[in-house]
PDB file of N, CA, C and O in Angstrom:
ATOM      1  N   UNK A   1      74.144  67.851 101.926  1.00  0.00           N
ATOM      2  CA  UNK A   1      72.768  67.749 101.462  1.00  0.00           C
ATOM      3  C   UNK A   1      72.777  67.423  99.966  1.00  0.00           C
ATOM      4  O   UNK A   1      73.488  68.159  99.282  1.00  0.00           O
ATOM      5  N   UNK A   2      72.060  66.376  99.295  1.00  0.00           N
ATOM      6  CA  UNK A   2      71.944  65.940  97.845  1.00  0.00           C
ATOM      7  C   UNK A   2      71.117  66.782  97.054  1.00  0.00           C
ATOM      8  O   UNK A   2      69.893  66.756  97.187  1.00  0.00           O
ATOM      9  N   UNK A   3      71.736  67.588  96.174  1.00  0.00           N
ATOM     10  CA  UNK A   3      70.599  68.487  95.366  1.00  0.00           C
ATOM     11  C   UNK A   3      70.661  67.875  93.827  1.00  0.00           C
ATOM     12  O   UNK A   3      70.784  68.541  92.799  1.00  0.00           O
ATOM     13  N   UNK A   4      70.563  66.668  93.914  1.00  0.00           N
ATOM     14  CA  UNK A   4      69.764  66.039  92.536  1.00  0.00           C
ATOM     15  C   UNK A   4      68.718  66.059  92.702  1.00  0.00           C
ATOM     16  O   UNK A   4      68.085  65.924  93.749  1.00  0.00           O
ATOM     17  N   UNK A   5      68.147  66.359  90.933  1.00  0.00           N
ATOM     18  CA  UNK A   5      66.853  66.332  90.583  1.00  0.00           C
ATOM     19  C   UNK A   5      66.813  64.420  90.165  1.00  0.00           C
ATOM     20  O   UNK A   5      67.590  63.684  89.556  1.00  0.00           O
ATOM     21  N   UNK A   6      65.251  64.165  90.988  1.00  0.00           N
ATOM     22  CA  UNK A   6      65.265  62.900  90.943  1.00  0.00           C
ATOM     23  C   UNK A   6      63.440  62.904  90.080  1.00  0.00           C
ATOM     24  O   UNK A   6      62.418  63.587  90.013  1.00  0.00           O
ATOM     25  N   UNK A   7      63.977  61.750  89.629  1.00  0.00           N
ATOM     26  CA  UNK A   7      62.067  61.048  88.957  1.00  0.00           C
ATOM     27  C   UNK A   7      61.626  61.125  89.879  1.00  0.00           C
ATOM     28  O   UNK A   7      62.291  61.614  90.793  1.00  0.00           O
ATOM     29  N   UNK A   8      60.094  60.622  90.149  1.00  0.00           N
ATOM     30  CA  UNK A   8      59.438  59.951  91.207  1.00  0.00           C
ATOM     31  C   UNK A   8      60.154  58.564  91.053  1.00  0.00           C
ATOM     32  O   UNK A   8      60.906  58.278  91.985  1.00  0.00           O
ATOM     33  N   UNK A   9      60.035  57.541  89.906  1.00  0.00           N
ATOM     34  CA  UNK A   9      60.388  56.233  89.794  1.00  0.00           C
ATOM     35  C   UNK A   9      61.545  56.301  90.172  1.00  0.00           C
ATOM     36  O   UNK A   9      61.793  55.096  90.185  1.00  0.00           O
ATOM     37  N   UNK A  10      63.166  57.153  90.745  1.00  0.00           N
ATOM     38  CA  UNK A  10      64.111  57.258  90.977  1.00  0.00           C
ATOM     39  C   UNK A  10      64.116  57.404  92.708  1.00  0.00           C
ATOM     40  O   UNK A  10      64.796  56.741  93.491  1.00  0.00           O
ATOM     41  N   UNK A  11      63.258  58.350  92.987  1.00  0.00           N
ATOM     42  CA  UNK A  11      62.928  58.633  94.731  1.00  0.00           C
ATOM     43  C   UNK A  11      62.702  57.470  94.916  1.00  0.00           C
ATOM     44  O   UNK A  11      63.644  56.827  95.379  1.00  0.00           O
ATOM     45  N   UNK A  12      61.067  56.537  94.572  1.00  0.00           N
ATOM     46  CA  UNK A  12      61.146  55.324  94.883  1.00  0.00           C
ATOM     47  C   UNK A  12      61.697  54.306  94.591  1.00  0.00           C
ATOM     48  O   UNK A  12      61.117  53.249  94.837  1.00  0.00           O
ATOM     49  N   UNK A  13      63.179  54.296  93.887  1.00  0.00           N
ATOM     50  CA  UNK A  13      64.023  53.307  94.289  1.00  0.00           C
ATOM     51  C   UNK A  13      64.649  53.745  95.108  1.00  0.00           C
ATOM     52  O   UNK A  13      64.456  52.870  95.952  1.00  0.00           O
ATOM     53  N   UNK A  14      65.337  54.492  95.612  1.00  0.00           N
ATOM     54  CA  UNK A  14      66.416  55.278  96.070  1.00  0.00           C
ATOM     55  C   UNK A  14      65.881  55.000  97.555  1.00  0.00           C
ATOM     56  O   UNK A  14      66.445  54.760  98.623  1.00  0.00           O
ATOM     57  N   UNK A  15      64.523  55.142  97.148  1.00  0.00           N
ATOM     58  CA  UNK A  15      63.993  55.343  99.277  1.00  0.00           C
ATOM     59  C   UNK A  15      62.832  54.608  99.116  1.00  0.00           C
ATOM     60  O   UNK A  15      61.681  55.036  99.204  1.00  0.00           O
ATOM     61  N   UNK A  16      63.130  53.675  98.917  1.00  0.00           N
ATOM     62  CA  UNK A  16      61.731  52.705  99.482  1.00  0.00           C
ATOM     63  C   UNK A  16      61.922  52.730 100.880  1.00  0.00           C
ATOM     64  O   UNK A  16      62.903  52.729 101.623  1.00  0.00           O
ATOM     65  N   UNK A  17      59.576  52.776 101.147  1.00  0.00           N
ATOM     66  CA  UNK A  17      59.028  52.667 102.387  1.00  0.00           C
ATOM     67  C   UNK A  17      59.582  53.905 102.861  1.00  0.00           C
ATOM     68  O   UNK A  17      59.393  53.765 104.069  1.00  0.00           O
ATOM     69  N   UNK A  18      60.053  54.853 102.746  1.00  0.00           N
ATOM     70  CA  UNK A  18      60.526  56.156 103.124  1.00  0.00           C
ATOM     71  C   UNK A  18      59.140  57.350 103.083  1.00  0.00           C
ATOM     72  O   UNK A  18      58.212  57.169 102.294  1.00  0.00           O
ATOM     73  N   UNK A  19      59.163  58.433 103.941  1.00  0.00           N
ATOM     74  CA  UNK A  19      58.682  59.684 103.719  1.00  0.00           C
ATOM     75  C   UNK A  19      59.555  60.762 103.018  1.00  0.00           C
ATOM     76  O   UNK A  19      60.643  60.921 103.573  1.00  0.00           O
ATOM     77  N   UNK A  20      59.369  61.409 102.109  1.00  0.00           N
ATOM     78  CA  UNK A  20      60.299  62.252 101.370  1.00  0.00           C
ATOM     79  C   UNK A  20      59.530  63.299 101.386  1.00  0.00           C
ATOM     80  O   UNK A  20      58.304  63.361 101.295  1.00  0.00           O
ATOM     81  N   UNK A  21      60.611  64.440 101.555  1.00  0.00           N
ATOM     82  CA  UNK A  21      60.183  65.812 101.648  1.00  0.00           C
ATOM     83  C   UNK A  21      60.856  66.266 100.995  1.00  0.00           C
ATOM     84  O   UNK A  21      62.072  66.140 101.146  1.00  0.00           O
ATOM     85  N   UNK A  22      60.048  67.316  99.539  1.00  0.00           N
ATOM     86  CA  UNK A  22      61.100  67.307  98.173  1.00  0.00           C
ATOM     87  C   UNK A  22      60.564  68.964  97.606  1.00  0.00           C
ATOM     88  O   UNK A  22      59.446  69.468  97.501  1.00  0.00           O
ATOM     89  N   UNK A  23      61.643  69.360  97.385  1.00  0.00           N
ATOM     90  CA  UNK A  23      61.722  70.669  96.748  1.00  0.00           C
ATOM     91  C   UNK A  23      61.862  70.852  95.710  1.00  0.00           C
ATOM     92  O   UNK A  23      62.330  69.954  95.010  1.00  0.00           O
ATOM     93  N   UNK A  24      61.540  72.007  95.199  1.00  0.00           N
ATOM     94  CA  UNK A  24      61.616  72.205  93.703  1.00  0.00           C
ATOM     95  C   UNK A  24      61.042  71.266  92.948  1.00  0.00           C
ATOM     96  O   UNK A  24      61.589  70.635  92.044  1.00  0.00           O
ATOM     97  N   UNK A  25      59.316  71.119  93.527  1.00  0.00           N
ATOM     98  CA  UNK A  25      58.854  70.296  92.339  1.00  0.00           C
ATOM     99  C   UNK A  25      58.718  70.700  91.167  1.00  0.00           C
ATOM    100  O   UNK A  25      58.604  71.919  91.046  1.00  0.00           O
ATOM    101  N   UNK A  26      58.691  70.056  90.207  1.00  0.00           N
ATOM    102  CA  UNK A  26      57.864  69.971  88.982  1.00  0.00           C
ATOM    103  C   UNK A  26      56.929  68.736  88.808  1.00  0.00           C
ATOM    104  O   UNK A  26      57.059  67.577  89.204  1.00  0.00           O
ATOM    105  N   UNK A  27      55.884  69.388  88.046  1.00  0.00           N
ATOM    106  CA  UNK A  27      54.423  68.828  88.177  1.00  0.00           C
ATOM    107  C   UNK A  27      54.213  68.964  86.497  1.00  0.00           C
ATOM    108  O   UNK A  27      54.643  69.885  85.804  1.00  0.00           O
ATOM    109  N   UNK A  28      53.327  67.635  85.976  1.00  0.00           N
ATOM    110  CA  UNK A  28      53.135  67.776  84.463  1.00  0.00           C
ATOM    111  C   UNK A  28      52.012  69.103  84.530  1.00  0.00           C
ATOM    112  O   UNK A  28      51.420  69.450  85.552  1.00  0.00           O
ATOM    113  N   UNK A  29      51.894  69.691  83.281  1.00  0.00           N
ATOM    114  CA  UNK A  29      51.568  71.096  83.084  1.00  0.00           C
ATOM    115  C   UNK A  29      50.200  70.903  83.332  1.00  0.00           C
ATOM    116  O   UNK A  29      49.561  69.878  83.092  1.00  0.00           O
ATOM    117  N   UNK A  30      49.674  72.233  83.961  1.00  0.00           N
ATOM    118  CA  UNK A  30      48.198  72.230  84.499  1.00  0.00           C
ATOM    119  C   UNK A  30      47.214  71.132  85.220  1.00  0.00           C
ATOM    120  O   UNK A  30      46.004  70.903  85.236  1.00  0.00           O
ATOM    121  N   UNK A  31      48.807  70.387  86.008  1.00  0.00           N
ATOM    122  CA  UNK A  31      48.384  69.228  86.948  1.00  0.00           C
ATOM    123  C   UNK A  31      48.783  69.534  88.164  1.00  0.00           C
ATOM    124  O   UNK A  31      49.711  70.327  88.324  1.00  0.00           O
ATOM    125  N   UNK A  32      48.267  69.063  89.002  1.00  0.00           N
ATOM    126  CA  UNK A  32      49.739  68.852  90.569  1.00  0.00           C
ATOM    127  C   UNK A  32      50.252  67.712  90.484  1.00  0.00           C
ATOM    128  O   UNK A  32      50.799  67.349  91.526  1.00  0.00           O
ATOM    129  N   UNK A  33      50.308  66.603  89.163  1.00  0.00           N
ATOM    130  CA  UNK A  33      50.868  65.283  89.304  1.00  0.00           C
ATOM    131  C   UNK A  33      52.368  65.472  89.174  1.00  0.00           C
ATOM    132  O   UNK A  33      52.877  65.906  88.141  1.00  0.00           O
ATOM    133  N   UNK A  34      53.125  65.100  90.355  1.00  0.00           N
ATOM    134  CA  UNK A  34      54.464  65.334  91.100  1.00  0.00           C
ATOM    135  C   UNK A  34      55.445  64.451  89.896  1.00  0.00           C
ATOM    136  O   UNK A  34      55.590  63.240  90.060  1.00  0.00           O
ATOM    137  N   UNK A  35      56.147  65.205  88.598  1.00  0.00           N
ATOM    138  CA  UNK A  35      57.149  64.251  87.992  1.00  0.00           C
ATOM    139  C   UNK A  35      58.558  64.215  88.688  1.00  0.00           C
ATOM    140  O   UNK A  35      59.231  63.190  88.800  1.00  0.00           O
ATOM    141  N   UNK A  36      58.937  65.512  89.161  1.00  0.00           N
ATOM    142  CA  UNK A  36      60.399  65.338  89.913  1.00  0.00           C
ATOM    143  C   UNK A  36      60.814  66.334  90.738  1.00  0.00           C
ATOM    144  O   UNK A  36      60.228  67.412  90.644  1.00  0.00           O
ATOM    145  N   UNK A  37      61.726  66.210  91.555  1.00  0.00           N
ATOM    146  CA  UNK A  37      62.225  67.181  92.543  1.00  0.00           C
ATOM    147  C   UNK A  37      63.428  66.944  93.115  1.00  0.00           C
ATOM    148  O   UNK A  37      64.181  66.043  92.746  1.00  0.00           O
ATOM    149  N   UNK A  38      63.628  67.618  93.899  1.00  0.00           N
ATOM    150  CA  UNK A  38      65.186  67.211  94.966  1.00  0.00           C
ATOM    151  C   UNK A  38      64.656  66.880  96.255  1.00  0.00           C
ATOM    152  O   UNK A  38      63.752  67.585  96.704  1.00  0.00           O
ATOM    153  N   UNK A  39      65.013  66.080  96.797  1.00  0.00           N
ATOM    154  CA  UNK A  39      64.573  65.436  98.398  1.00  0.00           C
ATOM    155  C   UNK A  39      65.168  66.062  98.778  1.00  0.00           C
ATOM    156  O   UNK A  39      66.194  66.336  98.155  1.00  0.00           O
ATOM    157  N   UNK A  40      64.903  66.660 100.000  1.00  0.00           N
ATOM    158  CA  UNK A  40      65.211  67.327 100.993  1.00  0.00           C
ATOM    159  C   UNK A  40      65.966  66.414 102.462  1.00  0.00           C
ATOM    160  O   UNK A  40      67.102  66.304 102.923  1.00  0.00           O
ATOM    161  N   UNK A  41      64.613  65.900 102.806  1.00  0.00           N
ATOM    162  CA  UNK A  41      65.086  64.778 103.760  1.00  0.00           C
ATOM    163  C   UNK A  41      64.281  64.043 103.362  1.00  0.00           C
ATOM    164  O   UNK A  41      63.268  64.436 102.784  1.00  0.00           O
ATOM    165  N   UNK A  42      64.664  62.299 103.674  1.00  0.00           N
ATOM    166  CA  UNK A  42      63.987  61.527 103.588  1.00  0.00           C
ATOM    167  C   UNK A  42      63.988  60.483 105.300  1.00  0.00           C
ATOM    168  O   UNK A  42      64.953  60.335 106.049  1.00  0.00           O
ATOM    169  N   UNK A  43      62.940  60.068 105.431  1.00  0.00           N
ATOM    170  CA  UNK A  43      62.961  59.287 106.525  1.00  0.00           C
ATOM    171  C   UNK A  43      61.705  57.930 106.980  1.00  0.00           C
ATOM    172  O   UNK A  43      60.512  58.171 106.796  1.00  0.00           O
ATOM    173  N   UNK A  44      62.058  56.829 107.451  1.00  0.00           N
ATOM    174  CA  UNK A  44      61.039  56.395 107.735  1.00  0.00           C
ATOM    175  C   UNK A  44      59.990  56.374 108.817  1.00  0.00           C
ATOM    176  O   UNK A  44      59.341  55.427 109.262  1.00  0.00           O
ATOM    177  N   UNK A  45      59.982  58.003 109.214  1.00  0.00           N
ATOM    178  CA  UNK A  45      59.216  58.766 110.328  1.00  0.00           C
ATOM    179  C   UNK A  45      58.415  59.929 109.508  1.00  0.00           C
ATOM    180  O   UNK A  45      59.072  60.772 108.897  1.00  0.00           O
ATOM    181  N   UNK A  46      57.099  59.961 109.503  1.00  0.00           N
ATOM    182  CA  UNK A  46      56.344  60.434 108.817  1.00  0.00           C
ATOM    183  C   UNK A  46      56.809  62.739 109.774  1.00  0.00           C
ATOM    184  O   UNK A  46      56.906  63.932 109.488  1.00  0.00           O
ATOM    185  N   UNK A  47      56.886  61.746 110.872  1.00  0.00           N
ATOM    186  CA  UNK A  47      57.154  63.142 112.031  1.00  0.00           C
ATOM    187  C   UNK A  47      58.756  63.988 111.309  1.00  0.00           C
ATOM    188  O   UNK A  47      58.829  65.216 111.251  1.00  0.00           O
ATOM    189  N   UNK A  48      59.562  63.343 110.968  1.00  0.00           N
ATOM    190  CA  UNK A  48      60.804  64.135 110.563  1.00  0.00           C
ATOM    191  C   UNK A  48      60.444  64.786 109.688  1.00  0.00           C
ATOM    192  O   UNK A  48      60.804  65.956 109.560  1.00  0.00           O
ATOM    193  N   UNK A  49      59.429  64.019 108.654  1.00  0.00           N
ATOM    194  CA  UNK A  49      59.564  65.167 107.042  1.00  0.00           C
ATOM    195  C   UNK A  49      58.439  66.035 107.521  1.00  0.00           C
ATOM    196  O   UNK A  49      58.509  67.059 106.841  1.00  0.00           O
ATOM    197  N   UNK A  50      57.329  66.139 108.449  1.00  0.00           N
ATOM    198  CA  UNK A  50      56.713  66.938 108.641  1.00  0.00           C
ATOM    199  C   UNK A  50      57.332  68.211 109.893  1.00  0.00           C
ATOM    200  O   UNK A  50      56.689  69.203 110.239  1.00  0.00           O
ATOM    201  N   UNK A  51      58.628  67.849 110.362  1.00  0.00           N
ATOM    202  CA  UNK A  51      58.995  68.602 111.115  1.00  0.00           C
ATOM    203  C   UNK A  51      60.107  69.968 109.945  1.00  0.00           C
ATOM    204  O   UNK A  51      60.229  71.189 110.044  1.00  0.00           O
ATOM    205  N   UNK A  52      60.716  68.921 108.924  1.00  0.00           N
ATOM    206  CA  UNK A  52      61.563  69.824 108.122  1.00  0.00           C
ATOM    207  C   UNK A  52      60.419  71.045 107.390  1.00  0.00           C
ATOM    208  O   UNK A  52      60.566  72.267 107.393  1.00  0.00           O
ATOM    209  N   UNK A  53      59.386  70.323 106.851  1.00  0.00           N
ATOM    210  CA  UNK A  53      58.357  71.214 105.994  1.00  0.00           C
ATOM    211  C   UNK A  53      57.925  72.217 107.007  1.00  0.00           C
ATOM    212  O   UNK A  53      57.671  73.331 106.547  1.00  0.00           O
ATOM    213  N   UNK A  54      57.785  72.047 108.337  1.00  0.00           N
ATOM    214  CA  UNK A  54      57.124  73.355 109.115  1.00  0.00           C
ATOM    215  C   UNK A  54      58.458  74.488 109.067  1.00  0.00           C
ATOM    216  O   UNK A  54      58.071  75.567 109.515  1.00  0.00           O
ATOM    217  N   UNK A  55      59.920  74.527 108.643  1.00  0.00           N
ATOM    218  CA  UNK A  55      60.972  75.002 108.997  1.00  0.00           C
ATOM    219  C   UNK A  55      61.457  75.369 107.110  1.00  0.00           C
ATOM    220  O   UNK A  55      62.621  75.595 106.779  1.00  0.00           O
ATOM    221  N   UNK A  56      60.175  75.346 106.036  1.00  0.00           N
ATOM    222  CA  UNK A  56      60.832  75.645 105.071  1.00  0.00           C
ATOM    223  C   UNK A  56      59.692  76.440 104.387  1.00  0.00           C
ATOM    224  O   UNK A  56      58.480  76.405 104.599  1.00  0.00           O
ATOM    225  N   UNK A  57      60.352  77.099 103.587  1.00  0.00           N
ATOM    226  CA  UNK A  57      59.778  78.563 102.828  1.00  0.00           C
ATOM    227  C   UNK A  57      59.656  78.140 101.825  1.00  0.00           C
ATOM    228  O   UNK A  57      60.678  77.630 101.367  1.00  0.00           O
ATOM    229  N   UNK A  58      58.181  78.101 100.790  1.00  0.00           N
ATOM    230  CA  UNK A  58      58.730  78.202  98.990  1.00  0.00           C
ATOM    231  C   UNK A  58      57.522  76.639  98.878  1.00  0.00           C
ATOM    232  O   UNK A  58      56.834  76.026  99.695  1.00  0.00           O
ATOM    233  N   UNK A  59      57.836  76.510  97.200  1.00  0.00           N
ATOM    234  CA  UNK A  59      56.813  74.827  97.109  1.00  0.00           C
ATOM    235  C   UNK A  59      57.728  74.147  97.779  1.00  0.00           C
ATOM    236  O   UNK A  59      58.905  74.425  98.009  1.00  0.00           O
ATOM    237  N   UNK A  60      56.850  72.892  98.183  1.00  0.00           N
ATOM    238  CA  UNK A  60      57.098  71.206  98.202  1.00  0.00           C
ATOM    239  C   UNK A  60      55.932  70.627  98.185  1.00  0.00           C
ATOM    240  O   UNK A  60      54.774  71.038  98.124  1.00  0.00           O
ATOM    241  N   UNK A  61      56.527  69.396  98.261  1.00  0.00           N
ATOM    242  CA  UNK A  61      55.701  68.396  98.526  1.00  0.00           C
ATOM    243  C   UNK A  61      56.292  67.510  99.411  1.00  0.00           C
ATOM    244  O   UNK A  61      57.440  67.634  99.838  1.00  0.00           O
ATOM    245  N   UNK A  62      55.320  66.381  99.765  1.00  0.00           N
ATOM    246  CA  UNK A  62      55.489  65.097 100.860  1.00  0.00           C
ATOM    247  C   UNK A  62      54.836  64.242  99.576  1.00  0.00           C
ATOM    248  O   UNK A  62      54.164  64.481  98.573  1.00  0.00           O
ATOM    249  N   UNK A  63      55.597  62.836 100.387  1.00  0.00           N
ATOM    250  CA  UNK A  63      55.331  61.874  99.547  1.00  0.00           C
ATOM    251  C   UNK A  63      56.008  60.379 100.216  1.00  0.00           C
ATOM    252  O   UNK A  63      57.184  60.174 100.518  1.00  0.00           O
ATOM    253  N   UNK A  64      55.046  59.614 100.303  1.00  0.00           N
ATOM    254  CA  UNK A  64      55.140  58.438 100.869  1.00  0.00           C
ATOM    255  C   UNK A  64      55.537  57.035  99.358  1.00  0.00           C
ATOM    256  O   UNK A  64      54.834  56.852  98.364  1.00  0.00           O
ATOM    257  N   UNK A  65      56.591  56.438  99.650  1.00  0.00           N
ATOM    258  CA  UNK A  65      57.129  55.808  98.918  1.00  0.00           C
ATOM    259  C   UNK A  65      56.967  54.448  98.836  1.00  0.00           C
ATOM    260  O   UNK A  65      57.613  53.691  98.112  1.00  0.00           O
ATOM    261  N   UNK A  66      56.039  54.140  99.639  1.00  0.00           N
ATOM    262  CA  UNK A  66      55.993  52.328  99.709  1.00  0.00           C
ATOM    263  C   UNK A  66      54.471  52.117  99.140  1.00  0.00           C
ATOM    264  O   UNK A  66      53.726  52.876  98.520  1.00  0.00           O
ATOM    265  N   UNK A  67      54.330  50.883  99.567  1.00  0.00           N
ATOM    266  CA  UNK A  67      53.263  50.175  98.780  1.00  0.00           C
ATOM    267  C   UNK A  67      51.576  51.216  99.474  1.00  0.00           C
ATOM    268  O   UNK A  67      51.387  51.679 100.599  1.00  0.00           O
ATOM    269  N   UNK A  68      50.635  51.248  98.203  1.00  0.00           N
ATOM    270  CA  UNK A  68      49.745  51.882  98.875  1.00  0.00           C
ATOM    271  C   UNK A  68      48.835  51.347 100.505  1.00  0.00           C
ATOM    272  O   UNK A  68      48.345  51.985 101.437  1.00  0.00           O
ATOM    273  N   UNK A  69      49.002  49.412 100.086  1.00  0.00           N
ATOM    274  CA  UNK A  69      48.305  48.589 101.394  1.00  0.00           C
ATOM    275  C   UNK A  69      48.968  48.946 102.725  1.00  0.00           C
ATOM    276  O   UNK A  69      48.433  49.045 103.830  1.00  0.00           O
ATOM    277  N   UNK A  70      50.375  49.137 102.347  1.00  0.00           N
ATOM    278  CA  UNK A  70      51.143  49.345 103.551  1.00  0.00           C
ATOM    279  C   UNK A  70      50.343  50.275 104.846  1.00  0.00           C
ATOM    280  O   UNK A  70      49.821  51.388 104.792  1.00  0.00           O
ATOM    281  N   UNK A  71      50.518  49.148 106.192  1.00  0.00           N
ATOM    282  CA  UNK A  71      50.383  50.033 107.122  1.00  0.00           C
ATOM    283  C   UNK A  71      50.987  51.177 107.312  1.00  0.00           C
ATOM    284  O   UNK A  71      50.274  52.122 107.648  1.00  0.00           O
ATOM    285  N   UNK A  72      52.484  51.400 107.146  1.00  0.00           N
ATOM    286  CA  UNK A  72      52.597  53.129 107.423  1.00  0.00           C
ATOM    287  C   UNK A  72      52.456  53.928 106.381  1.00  0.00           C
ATOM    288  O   UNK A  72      52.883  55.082 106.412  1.00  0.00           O
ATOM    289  N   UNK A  73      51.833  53.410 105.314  1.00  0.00           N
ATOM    290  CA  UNK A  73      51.304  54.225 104.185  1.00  0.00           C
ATOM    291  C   UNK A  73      50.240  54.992 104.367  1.00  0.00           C
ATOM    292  O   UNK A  73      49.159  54.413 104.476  1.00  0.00           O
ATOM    293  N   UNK A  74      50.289  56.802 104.462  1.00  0.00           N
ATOM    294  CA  UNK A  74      49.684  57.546 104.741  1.00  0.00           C
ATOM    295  C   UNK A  74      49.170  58.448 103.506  1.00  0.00           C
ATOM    296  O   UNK A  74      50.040  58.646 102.658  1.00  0.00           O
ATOM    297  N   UNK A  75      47.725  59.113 103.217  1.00  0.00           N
ATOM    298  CA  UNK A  75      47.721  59.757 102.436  1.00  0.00           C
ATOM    299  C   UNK A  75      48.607  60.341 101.269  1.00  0.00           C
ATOM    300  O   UNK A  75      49.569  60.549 102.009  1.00  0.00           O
ATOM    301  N   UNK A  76      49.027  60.744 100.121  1.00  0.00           N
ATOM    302  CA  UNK A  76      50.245  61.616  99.444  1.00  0.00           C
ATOM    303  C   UNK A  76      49.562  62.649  99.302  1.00  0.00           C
ATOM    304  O   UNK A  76      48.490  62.988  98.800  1.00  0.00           O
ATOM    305  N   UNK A  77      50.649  63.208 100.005  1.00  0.00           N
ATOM    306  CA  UNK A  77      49.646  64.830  99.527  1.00  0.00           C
ATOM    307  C   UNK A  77      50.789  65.299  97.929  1.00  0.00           C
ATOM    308  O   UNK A  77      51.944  64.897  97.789  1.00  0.00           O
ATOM    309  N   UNK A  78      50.390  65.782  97.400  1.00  0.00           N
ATOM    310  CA  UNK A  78      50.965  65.928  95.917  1.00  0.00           C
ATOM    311  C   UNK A  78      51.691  67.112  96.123  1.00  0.00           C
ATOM    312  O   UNK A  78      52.856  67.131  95.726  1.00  0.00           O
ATOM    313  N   UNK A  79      51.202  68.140  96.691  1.00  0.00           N
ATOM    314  CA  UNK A  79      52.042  69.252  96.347  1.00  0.00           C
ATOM    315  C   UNK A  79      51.057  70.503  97.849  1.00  0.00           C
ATOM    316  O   UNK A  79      49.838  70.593  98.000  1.00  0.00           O
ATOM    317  N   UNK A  80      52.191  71.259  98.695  1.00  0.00           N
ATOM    318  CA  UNK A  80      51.549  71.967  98.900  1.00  0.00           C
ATOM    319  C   UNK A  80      52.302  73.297  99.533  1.00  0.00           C
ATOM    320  O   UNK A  80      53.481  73.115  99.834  1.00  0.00           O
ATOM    321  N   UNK A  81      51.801  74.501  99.749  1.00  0.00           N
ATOM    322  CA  UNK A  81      52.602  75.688  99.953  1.00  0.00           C
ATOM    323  C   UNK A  81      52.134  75.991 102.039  1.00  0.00           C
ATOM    324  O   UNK A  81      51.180  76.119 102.806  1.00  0.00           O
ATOM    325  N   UNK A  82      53.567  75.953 101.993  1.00  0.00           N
ATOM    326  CA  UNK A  82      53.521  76.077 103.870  1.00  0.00           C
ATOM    327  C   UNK A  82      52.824  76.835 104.255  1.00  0.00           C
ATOM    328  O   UNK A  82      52.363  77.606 103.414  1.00  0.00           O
ATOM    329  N   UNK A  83      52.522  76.954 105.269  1.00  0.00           N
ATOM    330  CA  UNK A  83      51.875  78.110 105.796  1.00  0.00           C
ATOM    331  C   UNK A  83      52.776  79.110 106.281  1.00  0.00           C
ATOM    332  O   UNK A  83      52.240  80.218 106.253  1.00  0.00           O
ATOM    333  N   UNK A  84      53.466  79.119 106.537  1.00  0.00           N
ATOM    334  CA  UNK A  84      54.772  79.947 107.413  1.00  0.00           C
ATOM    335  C   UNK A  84      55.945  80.966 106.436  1.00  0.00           C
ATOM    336  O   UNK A  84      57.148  81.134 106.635  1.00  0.00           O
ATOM    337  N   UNK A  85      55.013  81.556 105.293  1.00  0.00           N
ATOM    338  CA  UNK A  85      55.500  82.239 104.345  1.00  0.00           C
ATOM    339  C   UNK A  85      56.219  83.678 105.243  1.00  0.00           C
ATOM    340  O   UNK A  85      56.700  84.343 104.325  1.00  0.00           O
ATOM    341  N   UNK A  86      56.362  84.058 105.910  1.00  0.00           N
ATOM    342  CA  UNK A  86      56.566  85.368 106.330  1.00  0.00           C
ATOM    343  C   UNK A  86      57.577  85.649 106.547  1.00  0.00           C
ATOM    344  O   UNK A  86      57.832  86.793 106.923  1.00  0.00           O
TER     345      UNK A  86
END
């Protein structure tokens, strides 16, 4: 498993058109705007990174890496805390 801390501008070279599911964000201060993290998994199945996030504890985020027109370009959600804390 890769535990570099990556840019966003680094994720999206690294994984274009990809879904990334990324830990240990950091966000500029008193924003949720996503500057960097460690990918977790990345995939071009929106279903894999939403299957890893139901199976993880703590922040992340999701984040879609291709062009915004793109057909499998789905919402970004910026940052959010699982439900499955227990």
């Amino acid at each position: 498993m890769c535990v570099e801390r990556l840019t966003i501008a680094e994720m999206e070279r690294k994984y274009p058109n990809e879904w990334l599911f990324i830990i240990e964000p950091k966000t500029r201060e008193n924003t949720t705007h996503l500057v960097s993290g460690i990918v977790q998994v990345h995939s071009k199945s929106r279903n894999d990174v939403y299957e890893a996030s139901r199976k993880f504890k703590g922040d992340a985020a999701i984040r879609w890496t291709g062009d915004d027109t793109s057909q499998e370009q789905r919402p970004k959600m910026p940052l959010y805390r699982p439900r499955n804390l227990n």
